[in-house]
N, C-alpha and C positions, 0 to 999 in steps of 0.2 A: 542400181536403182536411183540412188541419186546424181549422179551424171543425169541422167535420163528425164529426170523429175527438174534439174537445175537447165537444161537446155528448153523445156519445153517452154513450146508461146501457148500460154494459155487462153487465149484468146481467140486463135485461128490452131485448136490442136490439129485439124483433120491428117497434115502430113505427117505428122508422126505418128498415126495412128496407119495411115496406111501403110509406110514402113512397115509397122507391128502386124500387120496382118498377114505380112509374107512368113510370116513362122507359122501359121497354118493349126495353131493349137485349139483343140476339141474345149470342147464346154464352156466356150462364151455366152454371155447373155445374147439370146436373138435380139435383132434389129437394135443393136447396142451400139450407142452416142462412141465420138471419139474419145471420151475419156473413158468410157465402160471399155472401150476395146485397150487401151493402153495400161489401166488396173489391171484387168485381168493378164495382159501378157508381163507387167511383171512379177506374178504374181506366180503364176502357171509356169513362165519357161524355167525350166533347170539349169540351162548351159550359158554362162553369164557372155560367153565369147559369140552364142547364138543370137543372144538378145543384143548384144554391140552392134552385131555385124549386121542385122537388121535395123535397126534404127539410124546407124550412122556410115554401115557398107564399110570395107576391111581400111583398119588407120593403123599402120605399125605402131609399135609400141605403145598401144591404149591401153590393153591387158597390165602391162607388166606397171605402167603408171600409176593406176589404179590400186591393184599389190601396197604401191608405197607411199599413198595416200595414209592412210591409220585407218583406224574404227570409226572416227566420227566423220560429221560432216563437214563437208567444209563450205562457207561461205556461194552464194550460188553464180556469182563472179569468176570466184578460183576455176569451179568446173569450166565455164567457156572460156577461161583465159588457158585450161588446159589443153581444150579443145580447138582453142585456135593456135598454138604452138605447133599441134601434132598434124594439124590437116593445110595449114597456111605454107605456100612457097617460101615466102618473106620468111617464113621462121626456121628454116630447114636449119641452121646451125645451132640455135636454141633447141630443138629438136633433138638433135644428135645427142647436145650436152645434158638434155635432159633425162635420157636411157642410161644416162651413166651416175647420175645420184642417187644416192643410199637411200632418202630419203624426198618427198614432196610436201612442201607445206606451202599454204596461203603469201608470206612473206616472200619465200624464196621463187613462185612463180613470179611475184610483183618484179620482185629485183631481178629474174630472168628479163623480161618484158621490158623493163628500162635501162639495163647495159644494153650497148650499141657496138657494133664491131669497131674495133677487133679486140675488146673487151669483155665479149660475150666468155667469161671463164670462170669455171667449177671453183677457184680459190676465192673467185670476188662473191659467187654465189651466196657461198657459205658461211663467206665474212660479213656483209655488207646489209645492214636492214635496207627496207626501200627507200624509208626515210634521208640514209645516209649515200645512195647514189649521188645526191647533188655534189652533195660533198666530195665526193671522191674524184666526181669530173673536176672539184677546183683544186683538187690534189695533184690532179696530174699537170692540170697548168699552171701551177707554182713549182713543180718538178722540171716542169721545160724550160719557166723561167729560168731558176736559176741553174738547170747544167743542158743549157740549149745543143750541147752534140749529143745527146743521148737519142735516139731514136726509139720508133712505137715500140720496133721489137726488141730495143735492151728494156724498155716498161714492162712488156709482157714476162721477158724474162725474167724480173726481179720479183714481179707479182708470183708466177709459179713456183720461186725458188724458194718461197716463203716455207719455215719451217710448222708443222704441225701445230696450232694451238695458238701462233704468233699469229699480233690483228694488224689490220691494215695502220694504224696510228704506228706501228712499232715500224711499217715499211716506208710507212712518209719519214718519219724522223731517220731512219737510216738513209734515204736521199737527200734529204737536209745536208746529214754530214758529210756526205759528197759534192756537195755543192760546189759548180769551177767557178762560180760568177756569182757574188749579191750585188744587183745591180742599184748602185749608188750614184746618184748625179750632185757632187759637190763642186761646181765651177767656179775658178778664183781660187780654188783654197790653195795656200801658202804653200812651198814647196819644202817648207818644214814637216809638214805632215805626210803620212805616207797611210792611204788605207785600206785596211785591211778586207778583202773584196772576195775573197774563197775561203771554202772551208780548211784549205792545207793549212793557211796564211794563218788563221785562226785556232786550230792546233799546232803549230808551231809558237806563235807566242803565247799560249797559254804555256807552254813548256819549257820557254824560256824566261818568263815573269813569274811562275808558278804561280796562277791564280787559277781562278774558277773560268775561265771568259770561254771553255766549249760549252757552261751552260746557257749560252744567251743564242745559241743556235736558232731556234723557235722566233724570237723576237726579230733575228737577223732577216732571217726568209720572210716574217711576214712585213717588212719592211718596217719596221717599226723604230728599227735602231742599228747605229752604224759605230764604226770603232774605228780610229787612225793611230797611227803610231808618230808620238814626235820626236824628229830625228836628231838635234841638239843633245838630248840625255834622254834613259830610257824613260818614257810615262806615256802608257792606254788612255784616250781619251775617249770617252764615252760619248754618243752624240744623238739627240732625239728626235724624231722624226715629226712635224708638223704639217700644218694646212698648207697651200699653196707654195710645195714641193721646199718647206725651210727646211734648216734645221738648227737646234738650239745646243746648246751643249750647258748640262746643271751641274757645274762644277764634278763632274764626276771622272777623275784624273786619279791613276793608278800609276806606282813604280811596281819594282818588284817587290815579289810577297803582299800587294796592296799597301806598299809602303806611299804615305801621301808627300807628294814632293812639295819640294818649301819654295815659301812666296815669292819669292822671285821668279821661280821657274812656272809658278801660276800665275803670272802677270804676265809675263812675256804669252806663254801661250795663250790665255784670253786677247791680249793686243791682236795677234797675229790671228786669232778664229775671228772674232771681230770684223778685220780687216778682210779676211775672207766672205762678209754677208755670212757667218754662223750666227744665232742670237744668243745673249750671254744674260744674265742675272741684271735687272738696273742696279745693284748696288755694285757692283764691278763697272758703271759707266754713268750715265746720267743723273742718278741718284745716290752716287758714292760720297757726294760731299757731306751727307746726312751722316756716315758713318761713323764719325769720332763720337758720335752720343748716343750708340745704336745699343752699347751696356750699360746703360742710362736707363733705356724702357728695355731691357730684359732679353737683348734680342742680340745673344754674343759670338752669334755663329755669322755674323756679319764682318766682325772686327777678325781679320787673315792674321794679324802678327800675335793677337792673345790667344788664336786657335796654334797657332805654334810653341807660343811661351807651354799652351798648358801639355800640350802634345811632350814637349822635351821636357817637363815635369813627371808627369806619369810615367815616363817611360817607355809611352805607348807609338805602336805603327801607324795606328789609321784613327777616325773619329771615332768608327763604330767599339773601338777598344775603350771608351775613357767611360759608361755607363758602367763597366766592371771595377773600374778605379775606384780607390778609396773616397769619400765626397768632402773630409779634412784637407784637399791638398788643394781641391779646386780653387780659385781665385775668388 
C-alpha cells in the first residue's frame, strides 16, 4: 500500500487507476473518480503480489524487497528510488546486490544510488552513510596516491576482505601502512638527508630509533608532514608541510629513544635545511642576534646551550622530561 500510495501522481491519478482496474474487484463505488477506484483496490484486493503486478506489471524481486523494508514507512523518495533500482537497465547491478541484503533501509538505498562501479558492493553498503560516500571516493584517491600499483581490483579486494564489524576508517588506515610512496617533493635538499618516503622505511626506523614515528602515519598520507633521516649521526628530523609547496622544519629532531642531539649537531643540521630552502625558527637565523638576552624576558627555550646545561643537569633525554624534574635544580 505504501509503495503504491508513494508512486502515485496525484494530480493526473487516472493511470494508476486503470492499472487497478485490471484486478476486476466487485463492489466499487459506480461511476467512481480515480482515486475512488484506487482506495477501493487497496483496500479490497487480498494478494499483495496481485495488487503489484497490476499496478506496476511483474518486477523481480519487489515482493521479496518489500519483506525487508520493516513495518513502517519509509520516506516517499526511498519507495521510487526502490522502484527505480528494480525496473531501471542502468541499475541491474544495484539490483542484483540488492536481493542479497538482509535488510532495506532509507540510508542504505541512498548509498546504493551513489556508489558507482565497480564499487557497487554489499561491504560498502553496509558500512558507509550516504553522507560519507564522498569521503570514501577521497579515500580511494589518497590510497592510489600513495601505493599507485595497486589496482581497482586489489581495492575491491581489500574492501571484501574486511573483517565482520571492522569500518571502512580501520581499512583506510591499514593502506596507509602500506603505503610504497609518500609523495614528497624536497628539491636541493642536502644529500646529508635521506627521506623517509614509505611506509616500510618508516617501520624500520621506528625500530631502530625506538620511538613512536608509526604514529604519524595519518599526518604522513595527508601530506602534512615529512621525516628525513641525517646521515652524519643518527637524528629523525621532523619537517612541516606549508603554503606554496614549503616546508619548515620546528626544531623537532630525534636520536634514539627521543634522545635530543646536542648543539652542535643542531646547528649543522639547521645550516644544511636552510641551505636546502627548508624554513627554520628566526631565532636560529636572522633574528638570532636577539638571543643572548632572550632569559632576560623569560623566553629560555631560545638560548640551545642552557637547554643543554639544564638537560645534563636533570638527568633527562628530551625537553618534554624536565616538567617532571624537580623545579630546585632549574637554573
Amino acid at each position: 500500500m505504501f509503495l503504491v500510495l508513494a508512486s502515485l501522481d496525484w494530480v493526473t491519478p487516472e493511470a494508476m487507476a486503470m492499472n487497478l482496474c485490471n484486478l476486476n474487484i466487485e463492489g466499487g463505488p459506480s461511476n467512481a473518480t480515480p482515486l475512488q477506484v484506487i482506495s477501493h483496490a487497496l483496500v479490497a484486493c487480498r494478494r499483495v503480489r496481485d495488487l503489484l503486478d497490476a499496478a506496476y506489471g511483474p518486477v523481480d524481486g519487489l515482493i521479496g524487497a518489500l519483506k525487508r523494508l520493516g513495518d513502517d514507512p519509509l520516506p516517499r523518495g526511498s519507495y521510487r528510488d526502490l522502484m527505480s533500482v528494480l525496473t531501471e537497465p542502468e541499475h541491474r547491478v544495484r539490483a542484483k546486490l540488492l536481493m542479497h541484503m538482509p535488510n532495506i533501509t532509507t540510508k542504505k538505498l541512498t548509498t546504493l544510488l551513489w556508489l558507482e562501479e565497480p564499487f557497487i558492493l554489499k561491504e560498502l553498503v553496509e558500512r558507509l552513510a550516504p553522507d560519507d560516500v564522498a569521503r570514501f571516493w577521497t579515500a580511494v584517491r589518497i590510497v592510489n596516491h600513495l601505493s599507485p600499483q595497486m589496482t581497482t581490483d586489489d581495492l575491491i579486494g581489500s574492501i571484501k576482505s574486511l573483517e565482520p564489524g571492522s569500518s571502512l576508517r580501520t581499512w583506510l588506515q591499514n593502506q596507509v601502512r602500506r603505503a610504497t610512496e609518500f609523495p614528497v617533493a624536497l628539491p636541493g635538499l642536502d644529500k646529508a638527508f635521506v627521506p623517509l618516503t614509505t611506509a616500510e622505511a618508516i617501520r624500520g626506523k621506528a625500530l631502530e630509533y625506538r620511538n613512536c614515528l608509526k604514529s604519524q602515519f595519518g599526518e604522513m598520507a595527508l601530506g602534512r608532514k615529512c621525516f628525513v633521516e641525517y646521515q652524519p649521526c643518527p637524528v629523525i628530523i621532523e619537517l612541516t608541510a606549508l603554503s606554496e609547496d614549503r616546508w619548515a622544519c620546528f626544531d623537532k629532531m630525534y636520536g634514539p629513544r627521543n634522545a635530543r642531539p646536542n648543539s652542535a649537531t643542531r646547528c649543522a643540521i639547521l645550516q644544511k635545511l636552510r641551505a636546502s630552502g627548508i624554513l627554520i625558527y628566526a631565532h636560529h637565523a636572522g633574528a638570532s642576534r636577539w638571543n643572548s638576552v632572550a632569559r632576560w624576558l623569560g623566553v629560555c627555550d631560545y638560548d640551545e646551550e642552557a637547554l643543554d646545561d639544564i638537560i645534563d643537569i636533570l638527568g633527562v633525554e628530551d625537553l618534554a622530561d624536565i616538567d617532571a624534574a624537580p623545579s630546585s635544580v632549574l637554573p
